[in-house]
PyMOL CGO cylinders between C-alpha atoms (Angstrom):
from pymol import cmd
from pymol.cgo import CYLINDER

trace = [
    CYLINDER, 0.00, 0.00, 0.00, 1.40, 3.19, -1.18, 0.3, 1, 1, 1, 1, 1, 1,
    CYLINDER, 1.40, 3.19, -1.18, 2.58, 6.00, 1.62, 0.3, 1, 1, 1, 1, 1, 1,
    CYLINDER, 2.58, 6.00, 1.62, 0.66, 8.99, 0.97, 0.3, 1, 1, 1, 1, 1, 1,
    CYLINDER, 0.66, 8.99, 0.97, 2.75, 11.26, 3.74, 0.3, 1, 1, 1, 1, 1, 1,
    CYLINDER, 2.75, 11.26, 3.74, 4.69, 10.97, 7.42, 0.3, 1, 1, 1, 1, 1, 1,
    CYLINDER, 4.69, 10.97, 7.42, 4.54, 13.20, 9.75, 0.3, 1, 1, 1, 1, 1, 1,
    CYLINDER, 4.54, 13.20, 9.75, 5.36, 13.02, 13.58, 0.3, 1, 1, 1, 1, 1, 1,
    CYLINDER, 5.36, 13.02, 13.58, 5.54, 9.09, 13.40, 0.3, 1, 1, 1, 1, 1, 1,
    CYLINDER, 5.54, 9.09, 13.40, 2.08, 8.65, 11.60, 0.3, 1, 1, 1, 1, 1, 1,
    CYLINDER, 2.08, 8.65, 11.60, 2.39, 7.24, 8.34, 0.3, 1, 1, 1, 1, 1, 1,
    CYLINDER, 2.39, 7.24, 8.34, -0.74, 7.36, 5.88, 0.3, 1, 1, 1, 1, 1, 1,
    CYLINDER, -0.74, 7.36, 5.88, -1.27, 5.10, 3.05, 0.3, 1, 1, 1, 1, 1, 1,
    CYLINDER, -1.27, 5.10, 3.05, -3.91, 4.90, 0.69, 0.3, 1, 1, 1, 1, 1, 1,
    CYLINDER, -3.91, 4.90, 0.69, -4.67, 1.47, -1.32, 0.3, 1, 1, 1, 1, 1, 1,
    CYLINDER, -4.67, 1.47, -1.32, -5.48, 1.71, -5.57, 0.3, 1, 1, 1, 1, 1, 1,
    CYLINDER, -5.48, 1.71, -5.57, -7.73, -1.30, -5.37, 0.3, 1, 1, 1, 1, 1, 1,
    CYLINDER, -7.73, -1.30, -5.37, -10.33, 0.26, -2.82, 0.3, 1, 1, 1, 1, 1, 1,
    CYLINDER, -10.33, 0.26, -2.82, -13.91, 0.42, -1.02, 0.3, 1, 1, 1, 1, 1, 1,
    CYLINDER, -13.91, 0.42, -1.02, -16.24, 3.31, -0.75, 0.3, 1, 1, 1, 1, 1, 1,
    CYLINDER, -16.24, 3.31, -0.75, -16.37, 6.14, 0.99, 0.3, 1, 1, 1, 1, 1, 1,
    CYLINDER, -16.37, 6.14, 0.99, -12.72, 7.34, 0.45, 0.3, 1, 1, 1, 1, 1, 1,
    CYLINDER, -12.72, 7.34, 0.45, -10.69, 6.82, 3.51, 0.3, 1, 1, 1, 1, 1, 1,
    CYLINDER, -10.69, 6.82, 3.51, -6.81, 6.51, 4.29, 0.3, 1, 1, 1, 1, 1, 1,
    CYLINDER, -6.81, 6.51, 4.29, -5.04, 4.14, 6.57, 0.3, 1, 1, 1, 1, 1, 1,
    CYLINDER, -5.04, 4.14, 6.57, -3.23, 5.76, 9.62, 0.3, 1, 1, 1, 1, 1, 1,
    CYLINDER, -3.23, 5.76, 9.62, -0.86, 3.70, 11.70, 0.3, 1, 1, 1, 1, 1, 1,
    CYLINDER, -0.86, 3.70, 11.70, 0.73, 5.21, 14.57, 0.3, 1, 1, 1, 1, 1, 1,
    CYLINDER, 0.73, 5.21, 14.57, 3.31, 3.05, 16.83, 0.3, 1, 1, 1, 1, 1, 1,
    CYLINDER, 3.31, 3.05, 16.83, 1.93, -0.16, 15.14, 0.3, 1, 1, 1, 1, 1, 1,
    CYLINDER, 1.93, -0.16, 15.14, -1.41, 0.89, 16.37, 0.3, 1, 1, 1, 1, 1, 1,
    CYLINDER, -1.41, 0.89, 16.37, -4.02, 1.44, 12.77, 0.3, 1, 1, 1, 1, 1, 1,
    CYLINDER, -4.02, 1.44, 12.77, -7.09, 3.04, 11.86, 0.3, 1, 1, 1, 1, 1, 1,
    CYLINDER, -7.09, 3.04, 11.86, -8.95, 4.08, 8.61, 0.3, 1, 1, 1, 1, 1, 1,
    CYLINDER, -8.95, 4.08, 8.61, -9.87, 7.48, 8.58, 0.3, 1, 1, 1, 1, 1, 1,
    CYLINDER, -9.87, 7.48, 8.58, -12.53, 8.95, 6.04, 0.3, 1, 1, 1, 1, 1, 1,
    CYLINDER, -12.53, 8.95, 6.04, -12.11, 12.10, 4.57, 0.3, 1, 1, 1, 1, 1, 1,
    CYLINDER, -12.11, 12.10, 4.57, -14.59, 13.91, 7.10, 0.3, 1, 1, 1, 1, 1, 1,
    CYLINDER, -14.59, 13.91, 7.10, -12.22, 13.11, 9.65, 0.3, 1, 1, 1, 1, 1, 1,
    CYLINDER, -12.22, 13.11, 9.65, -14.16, 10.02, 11.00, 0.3, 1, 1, 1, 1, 1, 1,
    CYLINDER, -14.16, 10.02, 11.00, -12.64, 7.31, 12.15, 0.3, 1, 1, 1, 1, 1, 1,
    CYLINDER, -12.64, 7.31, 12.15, -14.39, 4.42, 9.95, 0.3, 1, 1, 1, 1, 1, 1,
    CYLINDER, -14.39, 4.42, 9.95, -12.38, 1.02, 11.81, 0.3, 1, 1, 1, 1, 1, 1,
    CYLINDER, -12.38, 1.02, 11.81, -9.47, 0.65, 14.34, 0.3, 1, 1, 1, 1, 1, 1,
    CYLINDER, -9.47, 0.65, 14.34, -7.36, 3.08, 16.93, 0.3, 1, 1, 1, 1, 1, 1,
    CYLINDER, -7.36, 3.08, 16.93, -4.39, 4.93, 17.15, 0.3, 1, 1, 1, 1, 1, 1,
    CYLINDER, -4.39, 4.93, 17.15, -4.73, 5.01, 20.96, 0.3, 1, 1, 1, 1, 1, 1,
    CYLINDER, -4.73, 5.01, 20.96, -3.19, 8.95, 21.02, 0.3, 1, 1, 1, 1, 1, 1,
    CYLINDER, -3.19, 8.95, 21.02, -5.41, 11.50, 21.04, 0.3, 1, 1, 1, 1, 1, 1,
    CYLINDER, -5.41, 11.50, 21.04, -2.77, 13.35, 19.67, 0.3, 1, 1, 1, 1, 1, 1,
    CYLINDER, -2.77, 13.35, 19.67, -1.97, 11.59, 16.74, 0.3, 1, 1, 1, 1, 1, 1,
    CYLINDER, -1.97, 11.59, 16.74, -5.74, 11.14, 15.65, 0.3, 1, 1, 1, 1, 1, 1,
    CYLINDER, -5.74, 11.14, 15.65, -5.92, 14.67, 16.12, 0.3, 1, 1, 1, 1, 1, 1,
    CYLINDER, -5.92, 14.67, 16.12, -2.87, 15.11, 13.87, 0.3, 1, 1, 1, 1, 1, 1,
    CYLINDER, -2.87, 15.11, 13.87, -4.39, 12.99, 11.60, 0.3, 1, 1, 1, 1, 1, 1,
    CYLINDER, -4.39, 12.99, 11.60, -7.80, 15.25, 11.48, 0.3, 1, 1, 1, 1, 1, 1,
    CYLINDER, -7.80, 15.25, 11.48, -6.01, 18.20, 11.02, 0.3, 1, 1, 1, 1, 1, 1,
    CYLINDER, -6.01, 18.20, 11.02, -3.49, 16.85, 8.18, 0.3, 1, 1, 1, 1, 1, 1,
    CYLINDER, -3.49, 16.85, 8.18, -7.10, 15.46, 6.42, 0.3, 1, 1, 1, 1, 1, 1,
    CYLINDER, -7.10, 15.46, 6.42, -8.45, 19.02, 7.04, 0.3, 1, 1, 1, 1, 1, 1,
    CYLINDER, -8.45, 19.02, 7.04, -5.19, 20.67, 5.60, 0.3, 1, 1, 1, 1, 1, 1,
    CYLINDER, -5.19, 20.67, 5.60, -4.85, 18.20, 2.36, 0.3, 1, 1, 1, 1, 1, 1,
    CYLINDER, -4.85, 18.20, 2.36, -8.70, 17.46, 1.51, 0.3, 1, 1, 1, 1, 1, 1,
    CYLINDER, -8.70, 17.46, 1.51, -8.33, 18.30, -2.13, 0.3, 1, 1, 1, 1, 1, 1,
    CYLINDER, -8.33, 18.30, -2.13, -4.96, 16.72, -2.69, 0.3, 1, 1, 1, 1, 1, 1,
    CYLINDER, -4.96, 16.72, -2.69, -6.61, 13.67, -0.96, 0.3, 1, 1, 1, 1, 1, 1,
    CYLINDER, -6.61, 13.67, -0.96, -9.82, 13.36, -2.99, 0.3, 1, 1, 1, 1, 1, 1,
    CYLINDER, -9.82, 13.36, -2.99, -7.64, 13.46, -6.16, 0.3, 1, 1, 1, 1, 1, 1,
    CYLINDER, -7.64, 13.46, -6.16, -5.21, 10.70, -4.96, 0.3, 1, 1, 1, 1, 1, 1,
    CYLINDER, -5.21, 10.70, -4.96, -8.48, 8.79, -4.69, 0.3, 1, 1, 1, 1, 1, 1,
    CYLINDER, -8.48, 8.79, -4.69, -9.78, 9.10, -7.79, 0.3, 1, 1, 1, 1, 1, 1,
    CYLINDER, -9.78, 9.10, -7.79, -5.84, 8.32, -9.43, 0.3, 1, 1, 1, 1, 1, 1,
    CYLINDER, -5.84, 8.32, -9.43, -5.76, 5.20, -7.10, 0.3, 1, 1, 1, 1, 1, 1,
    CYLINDER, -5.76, 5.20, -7.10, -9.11, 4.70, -8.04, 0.3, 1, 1, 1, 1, 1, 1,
    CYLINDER, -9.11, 4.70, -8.04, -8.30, 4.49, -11.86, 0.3, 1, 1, 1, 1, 1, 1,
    CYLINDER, -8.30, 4.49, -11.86, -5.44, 2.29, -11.18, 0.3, 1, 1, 1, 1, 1, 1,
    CYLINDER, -5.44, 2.29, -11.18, -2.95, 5.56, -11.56, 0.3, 1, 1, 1, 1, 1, 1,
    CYLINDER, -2.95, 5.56, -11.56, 0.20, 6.12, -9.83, 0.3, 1, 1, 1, 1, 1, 1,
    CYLINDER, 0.20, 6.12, -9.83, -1.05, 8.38, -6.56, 0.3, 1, 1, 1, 1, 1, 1,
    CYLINDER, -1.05, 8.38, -6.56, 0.94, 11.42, -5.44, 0.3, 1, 1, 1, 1, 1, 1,
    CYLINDER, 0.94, 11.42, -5.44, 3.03, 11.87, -2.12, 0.3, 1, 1, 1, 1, 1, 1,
    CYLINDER, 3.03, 11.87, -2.12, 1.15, 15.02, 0.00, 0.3, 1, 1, 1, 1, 1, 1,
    CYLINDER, 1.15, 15.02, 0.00, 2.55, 17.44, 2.21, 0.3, 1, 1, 1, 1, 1, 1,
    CYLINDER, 2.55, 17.44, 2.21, 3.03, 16.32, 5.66, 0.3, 1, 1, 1, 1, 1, 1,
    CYLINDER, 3.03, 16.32, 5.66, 2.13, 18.66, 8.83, 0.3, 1, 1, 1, 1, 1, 1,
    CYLINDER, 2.13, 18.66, 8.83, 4.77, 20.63, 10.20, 0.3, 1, 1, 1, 1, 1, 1,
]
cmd.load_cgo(trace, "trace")
């Protein structure tokens, strides 16, 4: 599964082959959950408030860049890194 960014030891991936609604995958000191793009967290725990509040505000931040890396993965196309938070 591709990285999409890293920041503050969260790393966020995104898969091409894919479910609805568009989400991300955040794991944060082996500790995972799928985040859609509302913020919500759809499955799983990072057990840090902090980092799923990092997370929020990074999905916030990078909301456009993050729908169009869905519909590239979506389409089987090469997805693009995004800016991480800091």
């Amino acid at each position: 599964m591709p990285i999409v960014s890293r920041f503050f030891g969260i790393i966020i991936r995104m898969y091409y082959d894919e479910h609805t609604p568009p989400h991300i995958h955040a794991e944060y000191q082996s500790k995972k959950a799928v985040f859609d793009f509302y913020g919500n967290i759809i499955r799983g725990n990072l057990n840090s408030r902090t980092a799923t509040k990092l997370v929020r505000e990074w999905i916030d931040i990078s909301l456009t860049d993050l729908e169009e890396d869905w519909k590239l993965a979506r389409g089987g196309k090469e997805i693009k890194k995004i800016e991480p938070l800091g």
